[in-house]
DSSP file (Angstrom, degrees, kcal/mol; ACC not computed):
  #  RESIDUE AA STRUCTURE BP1 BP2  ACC     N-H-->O    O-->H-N    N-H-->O    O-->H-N    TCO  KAPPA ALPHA  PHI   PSI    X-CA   Y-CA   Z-CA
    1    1 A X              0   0    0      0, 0.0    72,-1.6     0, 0.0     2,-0.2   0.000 360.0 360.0 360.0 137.4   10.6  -15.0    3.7
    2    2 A X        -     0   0    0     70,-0.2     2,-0.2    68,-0.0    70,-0.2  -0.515 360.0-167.2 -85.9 153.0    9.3  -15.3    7.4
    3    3 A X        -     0   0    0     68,-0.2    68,-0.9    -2,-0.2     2,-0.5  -0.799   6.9-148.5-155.0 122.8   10.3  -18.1    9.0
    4    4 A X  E     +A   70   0A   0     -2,-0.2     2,-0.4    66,-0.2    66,-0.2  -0.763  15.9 176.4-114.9 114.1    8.7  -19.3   12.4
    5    5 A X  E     -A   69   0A   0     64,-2.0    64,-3.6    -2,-0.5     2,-0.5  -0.870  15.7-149.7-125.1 123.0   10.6  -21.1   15.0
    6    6 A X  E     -AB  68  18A   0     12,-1.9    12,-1.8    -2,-0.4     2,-0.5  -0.854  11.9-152.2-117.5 158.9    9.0  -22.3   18.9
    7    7 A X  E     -AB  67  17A   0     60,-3.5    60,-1.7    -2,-0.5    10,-0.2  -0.816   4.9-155.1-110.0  98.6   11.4  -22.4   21.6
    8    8 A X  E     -AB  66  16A   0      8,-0.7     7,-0.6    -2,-0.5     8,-0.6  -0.533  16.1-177.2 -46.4 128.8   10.7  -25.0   24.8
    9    9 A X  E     -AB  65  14A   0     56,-2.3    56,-1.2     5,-0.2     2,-0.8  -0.905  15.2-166.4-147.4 137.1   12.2  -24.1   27.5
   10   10 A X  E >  S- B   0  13A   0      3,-2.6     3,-1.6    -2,-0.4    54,-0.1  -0.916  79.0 -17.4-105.8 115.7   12.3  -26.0   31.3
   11   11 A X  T 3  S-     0   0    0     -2,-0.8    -1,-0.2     1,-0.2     3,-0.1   0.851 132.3 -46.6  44.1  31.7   13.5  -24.2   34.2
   12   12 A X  T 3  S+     0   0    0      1,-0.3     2,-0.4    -3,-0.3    -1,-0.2   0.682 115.9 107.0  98.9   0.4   15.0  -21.7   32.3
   13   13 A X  E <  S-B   10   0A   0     -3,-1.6    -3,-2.6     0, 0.0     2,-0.4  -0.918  72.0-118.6-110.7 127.8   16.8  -23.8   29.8
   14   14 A X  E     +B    9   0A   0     -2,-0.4    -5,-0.2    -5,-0.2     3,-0.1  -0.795  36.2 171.8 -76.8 124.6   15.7  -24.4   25.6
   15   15 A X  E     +     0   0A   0     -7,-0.6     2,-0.4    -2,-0.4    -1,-0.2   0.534  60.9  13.7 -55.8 -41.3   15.1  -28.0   25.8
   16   16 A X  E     -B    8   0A   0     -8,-0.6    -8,-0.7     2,-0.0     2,-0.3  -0.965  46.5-170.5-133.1 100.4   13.7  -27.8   22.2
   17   17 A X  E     +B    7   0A   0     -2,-0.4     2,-0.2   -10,-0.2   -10,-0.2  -0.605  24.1 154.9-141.8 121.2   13.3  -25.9   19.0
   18   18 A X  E     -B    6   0A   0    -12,-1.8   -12,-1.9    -2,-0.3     3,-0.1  -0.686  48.4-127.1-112.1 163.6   11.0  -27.2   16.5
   19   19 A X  S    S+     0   0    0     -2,-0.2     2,-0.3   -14,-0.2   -15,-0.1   0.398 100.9  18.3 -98.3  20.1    9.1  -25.0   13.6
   20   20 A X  S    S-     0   0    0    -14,-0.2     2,-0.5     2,-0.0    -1,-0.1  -0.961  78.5-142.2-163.1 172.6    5.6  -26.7   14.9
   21   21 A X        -     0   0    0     -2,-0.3     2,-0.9    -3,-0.1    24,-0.1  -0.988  12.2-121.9-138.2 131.6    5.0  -28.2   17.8
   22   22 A X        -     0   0    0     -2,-0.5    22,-0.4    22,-0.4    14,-0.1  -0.769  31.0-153.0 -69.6 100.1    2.7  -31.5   18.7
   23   23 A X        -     0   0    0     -2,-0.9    12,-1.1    12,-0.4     2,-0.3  -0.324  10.9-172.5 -73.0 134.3   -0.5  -31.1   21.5
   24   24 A X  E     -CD  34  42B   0     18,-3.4    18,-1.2    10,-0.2    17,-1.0  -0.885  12.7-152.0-132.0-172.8   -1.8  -33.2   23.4
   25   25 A X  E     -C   33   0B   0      8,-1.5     8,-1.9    -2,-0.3     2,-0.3  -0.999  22.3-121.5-143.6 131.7   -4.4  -33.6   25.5
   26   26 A X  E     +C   32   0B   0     -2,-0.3     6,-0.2     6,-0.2     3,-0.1  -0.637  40.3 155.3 -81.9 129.0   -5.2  -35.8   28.8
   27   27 A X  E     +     0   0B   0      4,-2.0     2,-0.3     1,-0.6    -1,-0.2   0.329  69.0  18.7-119.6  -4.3   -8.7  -38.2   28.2
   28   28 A X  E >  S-C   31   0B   0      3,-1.2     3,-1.4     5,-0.0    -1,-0.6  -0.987  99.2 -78.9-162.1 144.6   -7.9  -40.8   30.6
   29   29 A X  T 3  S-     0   0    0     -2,-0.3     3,-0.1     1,-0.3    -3,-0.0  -0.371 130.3  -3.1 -28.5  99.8   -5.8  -41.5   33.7
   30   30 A X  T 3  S+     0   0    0      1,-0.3    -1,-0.3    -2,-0.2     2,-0.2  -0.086 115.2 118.5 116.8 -41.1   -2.4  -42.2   31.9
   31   31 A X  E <   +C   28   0B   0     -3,-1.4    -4,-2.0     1,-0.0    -3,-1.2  -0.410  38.2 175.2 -89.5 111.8   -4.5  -41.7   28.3
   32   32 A X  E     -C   26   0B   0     -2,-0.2     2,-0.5    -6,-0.2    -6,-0.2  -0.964   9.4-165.5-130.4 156.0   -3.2  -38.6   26.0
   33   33 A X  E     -C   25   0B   0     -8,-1.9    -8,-1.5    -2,-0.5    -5,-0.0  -0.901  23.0-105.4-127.8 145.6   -4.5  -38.1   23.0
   34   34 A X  E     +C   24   0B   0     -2,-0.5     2,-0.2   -10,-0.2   -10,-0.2  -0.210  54.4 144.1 -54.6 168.4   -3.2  -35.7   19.9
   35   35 A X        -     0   0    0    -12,-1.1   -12,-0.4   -11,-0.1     2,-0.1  -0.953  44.5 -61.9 178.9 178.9   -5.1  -32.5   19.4
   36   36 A X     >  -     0   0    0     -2,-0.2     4,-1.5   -14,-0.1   -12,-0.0  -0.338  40.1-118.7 -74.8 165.6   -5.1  -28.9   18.5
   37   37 A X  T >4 S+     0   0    0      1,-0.2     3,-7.1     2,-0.2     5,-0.1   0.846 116.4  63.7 -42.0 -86.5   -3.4  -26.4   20.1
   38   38 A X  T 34 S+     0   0    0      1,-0.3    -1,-0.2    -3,-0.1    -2,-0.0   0.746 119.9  28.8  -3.9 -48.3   -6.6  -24.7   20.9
   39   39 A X  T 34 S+     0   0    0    -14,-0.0    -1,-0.3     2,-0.0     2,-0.3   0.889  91.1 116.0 -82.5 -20.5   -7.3  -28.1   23.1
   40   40 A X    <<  -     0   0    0     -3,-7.1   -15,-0.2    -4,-1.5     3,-0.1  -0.482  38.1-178.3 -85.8 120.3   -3.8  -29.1   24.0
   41   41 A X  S    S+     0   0    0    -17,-1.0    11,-2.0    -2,-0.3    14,-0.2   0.606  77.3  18.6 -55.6 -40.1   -2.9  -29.1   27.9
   42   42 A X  E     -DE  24  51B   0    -18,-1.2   -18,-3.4     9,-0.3     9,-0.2  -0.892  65.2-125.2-153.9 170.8    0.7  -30.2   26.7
   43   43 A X  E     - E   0  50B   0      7,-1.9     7,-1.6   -20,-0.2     2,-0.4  -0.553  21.8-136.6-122.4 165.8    3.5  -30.7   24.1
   44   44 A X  E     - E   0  49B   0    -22,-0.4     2,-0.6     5,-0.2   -22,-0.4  -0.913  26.7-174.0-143.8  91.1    5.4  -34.2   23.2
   45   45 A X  E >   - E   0  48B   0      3,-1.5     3,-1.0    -2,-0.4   -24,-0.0  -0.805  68.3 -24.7 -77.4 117.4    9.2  -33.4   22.9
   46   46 A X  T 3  S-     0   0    0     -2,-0.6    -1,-0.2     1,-0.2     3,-0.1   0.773 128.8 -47.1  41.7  53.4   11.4  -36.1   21.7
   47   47 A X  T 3  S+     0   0    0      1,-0.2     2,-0.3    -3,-0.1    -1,-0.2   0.639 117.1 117.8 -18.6  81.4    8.9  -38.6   22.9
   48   48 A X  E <   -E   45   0B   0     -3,-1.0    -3,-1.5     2,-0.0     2,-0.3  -0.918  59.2-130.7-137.4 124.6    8.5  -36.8   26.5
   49   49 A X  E     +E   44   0B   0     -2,-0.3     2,-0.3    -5,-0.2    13,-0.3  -0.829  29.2 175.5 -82.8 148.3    5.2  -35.3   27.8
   50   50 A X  E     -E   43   0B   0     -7,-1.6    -7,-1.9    -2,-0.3    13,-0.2  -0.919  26.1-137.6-149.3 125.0    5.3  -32.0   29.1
   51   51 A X  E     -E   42   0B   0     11,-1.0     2,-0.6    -2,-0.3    13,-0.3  -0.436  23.2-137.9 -75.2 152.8    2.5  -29.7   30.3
   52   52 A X    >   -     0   0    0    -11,-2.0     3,-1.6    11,-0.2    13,-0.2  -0.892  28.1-105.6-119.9 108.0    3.0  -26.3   29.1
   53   53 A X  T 3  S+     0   0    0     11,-0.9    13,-0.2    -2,-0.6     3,-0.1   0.123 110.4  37.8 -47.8 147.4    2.3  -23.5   32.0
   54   54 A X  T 3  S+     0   0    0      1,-0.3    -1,-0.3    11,-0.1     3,-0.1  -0.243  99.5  95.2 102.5 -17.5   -0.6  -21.8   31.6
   55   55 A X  S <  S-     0   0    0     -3,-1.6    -1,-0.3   -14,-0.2     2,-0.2   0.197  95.2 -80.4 -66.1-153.2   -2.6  -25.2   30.3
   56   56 A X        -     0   0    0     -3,-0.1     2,-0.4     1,-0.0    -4,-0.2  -0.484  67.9 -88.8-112.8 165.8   -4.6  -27.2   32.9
   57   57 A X        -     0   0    0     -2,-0.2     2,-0.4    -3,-0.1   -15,-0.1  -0.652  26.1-142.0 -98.0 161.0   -2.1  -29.3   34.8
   58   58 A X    >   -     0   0    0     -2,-0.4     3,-0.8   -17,-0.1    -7,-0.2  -0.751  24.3-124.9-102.5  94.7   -1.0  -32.6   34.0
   59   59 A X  T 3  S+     0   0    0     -2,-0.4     3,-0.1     1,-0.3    -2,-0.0   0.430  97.8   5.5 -68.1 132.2   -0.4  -35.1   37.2
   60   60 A X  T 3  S+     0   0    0      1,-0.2     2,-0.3     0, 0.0    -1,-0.3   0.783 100.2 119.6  67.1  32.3    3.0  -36.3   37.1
   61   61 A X    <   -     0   0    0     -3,-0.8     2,-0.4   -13,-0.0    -1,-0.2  -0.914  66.4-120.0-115.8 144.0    4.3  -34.2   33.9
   62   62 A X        -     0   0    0     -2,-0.3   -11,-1.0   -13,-0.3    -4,-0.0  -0.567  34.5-110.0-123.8 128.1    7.3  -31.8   34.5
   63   63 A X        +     0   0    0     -2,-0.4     2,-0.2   -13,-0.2   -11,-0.2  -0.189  42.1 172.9 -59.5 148.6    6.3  -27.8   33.7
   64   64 A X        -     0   0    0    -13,-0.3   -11,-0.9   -14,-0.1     2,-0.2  -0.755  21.3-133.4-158.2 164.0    8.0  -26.1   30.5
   65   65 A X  E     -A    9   0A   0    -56,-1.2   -56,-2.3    -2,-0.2     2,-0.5  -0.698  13.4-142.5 -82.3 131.2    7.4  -22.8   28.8
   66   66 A X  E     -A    8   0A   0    -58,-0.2     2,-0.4    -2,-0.2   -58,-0.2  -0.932  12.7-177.1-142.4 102.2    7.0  -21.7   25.0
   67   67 A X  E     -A    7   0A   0    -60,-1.7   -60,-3.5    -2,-0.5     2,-0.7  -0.801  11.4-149.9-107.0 172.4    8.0  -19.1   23.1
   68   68 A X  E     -A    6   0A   0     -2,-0.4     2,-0.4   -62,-0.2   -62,-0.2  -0.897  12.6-175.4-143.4 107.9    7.4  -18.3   19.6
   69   69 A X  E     -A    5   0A   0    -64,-3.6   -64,-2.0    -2,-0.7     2,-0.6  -0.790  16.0-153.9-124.8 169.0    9.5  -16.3   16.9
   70   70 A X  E     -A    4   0A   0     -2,-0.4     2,-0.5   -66,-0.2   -66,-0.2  -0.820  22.2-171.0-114.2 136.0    9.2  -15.1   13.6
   71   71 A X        -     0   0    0    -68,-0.9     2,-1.1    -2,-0.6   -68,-0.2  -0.918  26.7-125.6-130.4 126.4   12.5  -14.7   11.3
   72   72 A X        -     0   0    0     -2,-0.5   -70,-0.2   -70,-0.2    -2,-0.0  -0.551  24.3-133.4-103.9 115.9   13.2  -13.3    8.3
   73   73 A X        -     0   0    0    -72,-1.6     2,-0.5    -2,-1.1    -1,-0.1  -0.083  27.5-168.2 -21.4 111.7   15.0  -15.9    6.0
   74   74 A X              0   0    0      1,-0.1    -1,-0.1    -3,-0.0    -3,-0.0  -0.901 360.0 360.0-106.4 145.3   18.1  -13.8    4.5
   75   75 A X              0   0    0     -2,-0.5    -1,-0.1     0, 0.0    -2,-0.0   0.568 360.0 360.0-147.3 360.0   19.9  -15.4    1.6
């Protein structure tokens, strides 16, 4: 069994690791809204916004990084 875990990570440090991650999106000064990845500017860690480099930026949100691994379950 695969099992698929992504890793936050903030100035070089895993803040994070959840097996899905919540998006959000900026719609309004202040205003974020859920979404899909595919839309999503940013992530909601431990109820913290954070834009996630390479998205569009978010004014006054703090940078982090995402990687994503696959593991195979042993038992």
């Amino acid at each position: 069994m695969i099992k698929a875990i992504y890793e936050v990570e903030k100035d070089g440090s895993v803040i994070a690791r959840r097996d899905s991650l919540t998006w959000v999106r900026l719609a309004a000064p202040g205003v974020y809204l859920v979404c899909s990845e595919a839309e999503g500017e940013g992530v909601l860690v431990d109820g913290e916004i954070y834009h996630v480099r390479g998205c569009a930026l978010l004014p006054g949100k703090e940078t982090v990084s995402l990687d994503y691994h696959e593991m195979t379950e042993t038992r």
